[in-house]
TORMI-634365 format. One record per residue (C-alpha): residue number from 1; x, y, z. Coordinates in steps of 0.25 Angstrom, whole numbers. Each point is the difference from the previous one (the first is absolute). Layout:
@num=NUM u=X v=Y w=Z .
...
//
This chain:
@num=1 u=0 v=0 w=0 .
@num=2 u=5 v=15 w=-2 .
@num=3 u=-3 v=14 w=3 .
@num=4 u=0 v=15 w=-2 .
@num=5 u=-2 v=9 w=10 .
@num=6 u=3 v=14 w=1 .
@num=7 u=-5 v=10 w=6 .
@num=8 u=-1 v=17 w=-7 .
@num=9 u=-6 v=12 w=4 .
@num=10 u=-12 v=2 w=-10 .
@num=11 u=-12 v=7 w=-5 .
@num=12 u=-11 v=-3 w=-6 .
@num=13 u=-3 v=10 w=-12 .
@num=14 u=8 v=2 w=-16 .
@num=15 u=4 v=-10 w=-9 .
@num=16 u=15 v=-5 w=6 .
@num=17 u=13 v=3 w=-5 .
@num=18 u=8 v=-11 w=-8 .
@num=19 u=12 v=2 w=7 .
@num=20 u=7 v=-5 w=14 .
@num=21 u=2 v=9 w=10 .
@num=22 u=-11 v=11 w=-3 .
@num=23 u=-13 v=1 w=8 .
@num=24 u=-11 v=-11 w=-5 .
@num=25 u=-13 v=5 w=-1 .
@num=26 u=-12 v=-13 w=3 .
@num=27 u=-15 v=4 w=-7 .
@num=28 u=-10 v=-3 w=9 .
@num=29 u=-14 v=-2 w=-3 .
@num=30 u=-11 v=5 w=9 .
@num=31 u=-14 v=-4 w=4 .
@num=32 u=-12 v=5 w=-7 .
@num=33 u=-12 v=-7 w=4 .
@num=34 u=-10 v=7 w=8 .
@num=35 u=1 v=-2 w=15 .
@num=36 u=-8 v=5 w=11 .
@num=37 u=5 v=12 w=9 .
@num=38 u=13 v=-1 w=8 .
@num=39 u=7 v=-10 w=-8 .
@num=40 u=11 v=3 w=-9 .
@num=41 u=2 v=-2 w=-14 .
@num=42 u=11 v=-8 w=2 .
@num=43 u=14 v=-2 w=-9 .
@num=44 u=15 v=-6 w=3 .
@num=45 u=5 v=15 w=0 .
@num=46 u=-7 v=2 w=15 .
@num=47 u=8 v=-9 w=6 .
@num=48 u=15 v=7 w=-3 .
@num=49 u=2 v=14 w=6 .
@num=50 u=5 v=11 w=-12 .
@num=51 u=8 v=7 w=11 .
@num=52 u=10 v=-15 w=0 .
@num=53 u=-5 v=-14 w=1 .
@num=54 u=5 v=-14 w=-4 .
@num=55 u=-6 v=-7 w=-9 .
@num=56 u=5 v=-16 w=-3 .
@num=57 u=-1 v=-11 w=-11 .
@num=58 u=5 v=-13 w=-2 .
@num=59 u=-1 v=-13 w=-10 .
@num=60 u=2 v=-14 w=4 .
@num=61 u=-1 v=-14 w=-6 .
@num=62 u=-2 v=-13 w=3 .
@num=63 u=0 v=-5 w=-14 .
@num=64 u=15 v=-1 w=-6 .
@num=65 u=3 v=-15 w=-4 .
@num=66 u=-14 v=-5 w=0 .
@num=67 u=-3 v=-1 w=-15 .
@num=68 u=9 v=-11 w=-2 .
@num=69 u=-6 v=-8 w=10 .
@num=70 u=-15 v=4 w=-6 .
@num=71 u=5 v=-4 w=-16 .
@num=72 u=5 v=-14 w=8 .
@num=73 u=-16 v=-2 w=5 .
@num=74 u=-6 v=4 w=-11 .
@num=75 u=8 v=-10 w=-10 .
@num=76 u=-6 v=-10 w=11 .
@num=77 u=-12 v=5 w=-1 .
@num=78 u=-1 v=4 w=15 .
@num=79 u=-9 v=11 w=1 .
@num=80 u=-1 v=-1 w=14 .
@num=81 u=14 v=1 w=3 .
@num=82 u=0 v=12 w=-8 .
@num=83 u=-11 v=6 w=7 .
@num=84 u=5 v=-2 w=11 .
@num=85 u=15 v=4 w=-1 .
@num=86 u=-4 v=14 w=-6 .
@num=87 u=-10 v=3 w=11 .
@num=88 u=10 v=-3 w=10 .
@num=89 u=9 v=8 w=-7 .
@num=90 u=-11 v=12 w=1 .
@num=91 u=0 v=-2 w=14 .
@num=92 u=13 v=0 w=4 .
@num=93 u=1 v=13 w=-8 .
@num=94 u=-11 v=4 w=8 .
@num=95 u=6 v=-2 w=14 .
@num=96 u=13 v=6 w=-5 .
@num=97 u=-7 v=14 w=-2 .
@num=98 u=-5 v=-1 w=14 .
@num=99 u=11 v=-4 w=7 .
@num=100 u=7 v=11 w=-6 .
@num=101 u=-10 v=10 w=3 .
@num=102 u=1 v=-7 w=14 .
@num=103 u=15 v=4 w=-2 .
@num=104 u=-1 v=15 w=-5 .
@num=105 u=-11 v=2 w=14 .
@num=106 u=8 v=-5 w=10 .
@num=107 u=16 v=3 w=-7 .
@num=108 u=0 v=7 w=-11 .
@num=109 u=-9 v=12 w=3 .
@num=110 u=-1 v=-5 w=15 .
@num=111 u=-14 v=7 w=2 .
@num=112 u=-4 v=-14 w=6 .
@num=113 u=11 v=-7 w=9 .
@num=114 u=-2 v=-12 w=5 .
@num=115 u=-14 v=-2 w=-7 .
@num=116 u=-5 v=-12 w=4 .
@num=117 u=-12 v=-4 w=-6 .
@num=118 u=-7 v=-15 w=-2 .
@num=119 u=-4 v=-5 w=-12 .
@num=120 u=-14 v=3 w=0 .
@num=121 u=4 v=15 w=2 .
@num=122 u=10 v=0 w=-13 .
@num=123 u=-12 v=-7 w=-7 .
@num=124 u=-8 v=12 w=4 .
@num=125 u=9 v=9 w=-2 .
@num=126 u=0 v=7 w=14 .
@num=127 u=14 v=7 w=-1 .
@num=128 u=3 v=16 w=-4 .
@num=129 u=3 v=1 w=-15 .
@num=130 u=-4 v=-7 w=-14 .
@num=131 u=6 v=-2 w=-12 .
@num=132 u=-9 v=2 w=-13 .
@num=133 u=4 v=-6 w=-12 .
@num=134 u=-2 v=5 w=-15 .
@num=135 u=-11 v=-6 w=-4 .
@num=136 u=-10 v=-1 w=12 .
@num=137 u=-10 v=8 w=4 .
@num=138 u=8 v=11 w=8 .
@num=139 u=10 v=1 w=-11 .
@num=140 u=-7 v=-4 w=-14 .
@num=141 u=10 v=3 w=-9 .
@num=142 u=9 v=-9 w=-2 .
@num=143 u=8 v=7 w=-10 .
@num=144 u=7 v=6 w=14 .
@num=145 u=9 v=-12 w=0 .
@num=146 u=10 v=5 w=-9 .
@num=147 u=1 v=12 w=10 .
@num=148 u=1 v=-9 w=11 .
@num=149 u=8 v=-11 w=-6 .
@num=150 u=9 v=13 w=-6 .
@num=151 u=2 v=4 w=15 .
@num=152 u=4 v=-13 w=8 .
@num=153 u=10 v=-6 w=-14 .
@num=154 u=-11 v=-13 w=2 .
@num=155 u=4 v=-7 w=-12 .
@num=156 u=15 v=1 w=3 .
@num=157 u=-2 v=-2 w=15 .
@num=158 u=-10 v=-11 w=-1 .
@num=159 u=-1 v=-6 w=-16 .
@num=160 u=-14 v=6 w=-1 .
@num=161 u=-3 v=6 w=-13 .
@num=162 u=-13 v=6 w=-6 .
@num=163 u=-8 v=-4 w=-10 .
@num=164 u=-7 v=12 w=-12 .
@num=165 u=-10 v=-2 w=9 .
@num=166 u=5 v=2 w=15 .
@num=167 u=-1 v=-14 w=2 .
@num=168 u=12 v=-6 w=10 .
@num=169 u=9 v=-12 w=-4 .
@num=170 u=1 v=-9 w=5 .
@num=171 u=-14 v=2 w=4 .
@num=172 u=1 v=-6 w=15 .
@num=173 u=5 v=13 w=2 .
@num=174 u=-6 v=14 w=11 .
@num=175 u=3 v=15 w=-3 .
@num=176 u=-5 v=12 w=6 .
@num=177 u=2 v=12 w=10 .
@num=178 u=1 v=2 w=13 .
@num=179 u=-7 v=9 w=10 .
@num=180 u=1 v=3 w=13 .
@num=181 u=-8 v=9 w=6 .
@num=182 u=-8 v=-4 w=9 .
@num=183 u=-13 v=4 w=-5 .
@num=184 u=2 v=-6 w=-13 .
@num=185 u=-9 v=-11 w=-4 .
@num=186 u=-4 v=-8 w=-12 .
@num=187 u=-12 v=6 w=-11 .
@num=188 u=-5 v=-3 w=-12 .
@num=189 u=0 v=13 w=-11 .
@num=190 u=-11 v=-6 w=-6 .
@num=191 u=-6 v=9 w=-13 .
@num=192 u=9 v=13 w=-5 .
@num=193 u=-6 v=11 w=-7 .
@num=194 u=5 v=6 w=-13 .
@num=195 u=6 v=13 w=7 .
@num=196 u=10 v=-11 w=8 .
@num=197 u=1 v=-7 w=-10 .
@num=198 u=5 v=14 w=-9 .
@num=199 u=8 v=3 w=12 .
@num=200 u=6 v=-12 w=1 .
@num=201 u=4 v=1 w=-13 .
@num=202 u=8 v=12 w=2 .
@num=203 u=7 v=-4 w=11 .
@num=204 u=4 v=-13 w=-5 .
@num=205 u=5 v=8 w=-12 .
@num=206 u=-9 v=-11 w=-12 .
@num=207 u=-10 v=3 w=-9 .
@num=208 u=-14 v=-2 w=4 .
@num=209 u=-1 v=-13 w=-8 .
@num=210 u=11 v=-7 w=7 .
@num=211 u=-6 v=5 w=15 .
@num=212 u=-14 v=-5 w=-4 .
@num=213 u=7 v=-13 w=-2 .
@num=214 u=7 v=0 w=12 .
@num=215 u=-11 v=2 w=7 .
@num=216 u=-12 v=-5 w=-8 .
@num=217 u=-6 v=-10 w=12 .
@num=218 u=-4 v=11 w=8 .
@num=219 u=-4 v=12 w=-9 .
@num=220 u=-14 v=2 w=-1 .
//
């Protein structure tokens, strides 16, 4: 198993520069559906202070190694086998990216030290922090891994790469950001207007076509 993760003082806003060592710049998509009085519209952007904050990222796999063992059932027709060696390659991708996030709480950031928390707890979530990653609902774009992956040098830290289309390979594989603060939680965007999607538009610095692409499952 490998992984990336550094940490970088972020924002969320413009389309982000190309080159190391110049401020990055994550678009963030709000909220926009109705809600009744008192509770926020919410987006990623809350949660990181404009005045200097830290946002995180990371990418790890679980996946390398596995498709030789996967052509080797197949030939044998052992479709159970598999199955069962590319979920359990999921999974362990999956308890990597919490264990880490365990990590950056309790080391890394140290905002949490000595967290001790059963399982049931993990399972539930009951720590300060979360980490989105592109493509669910918090964060729907996943045309943000390029950024993300951009920022943490995944695919020469870990073997990573993306796909035209933001998928991971190999695909037992978790991305995504990291935030502290200890009011941020998980939401979903749901639907986005045309005036966000125009201003997201601009500030990823892409034609219209290419934003209503990106974002096409939640437009209305």
């Amino acid at each position: 198993m490998r992984d990336a993760v550094p940490s970088t003082p972020g924002s969320a806003g413009g389309p982000p520069p190309q080159r190391a060592g110049e401020d990055v710049r994550i678009p963030m998509l709000r909220q926009q559906i109705k809600k009744r009085e008192g509770r926020p519209n919410m987006c990623l952007a809350d949660f990181i202070s404009p005045q200097g904050d830290w946002i995180g990222g990371f990418a790890v796999t679980a996946g390398h190694g596995i498709d030789a063992h996967s052509a080797r059932f197949k030939a044998a027709h052992d479709d159970y086998s598999d199955i069962m060696l590319k979920a359990l390659a999921d999974r362990l991708a999956e308890a990597f990216a919490e264990r880490l996030h365990a990590h950056v709480r309790s080391d890394l950031w140290g905002y949490a030290p000595g967290e001790q928390l059963t399982n049931e707890a993990l399972i539930r979530e009951q720590y300060r922090g979360i980490r989105p990653a592109p493509g669910y609902p918090a964060c729907p774009d996943h045309s943000l891994k390029p950024i993300l992956f951009d920022l943490l040098d995944a695919t020469n830290a870990t073997g990573i790469t993306l796909t035209e289309h933001f998928a991971m390979f190999p695909t037992a594989a978790v991305s995504g950001f990291y935030f502290g603060h200890s009011d941020a939680e998980y939401f979903g965007v749901a639907r986005v207007g045309k005036d966000q999607l125009e201003d997201y538009a601009t500030r990823r610095a892409v034609d219209l076509e290419t934003a209503t692409r990106w974002l096409r499952p939640n437009l209305d």
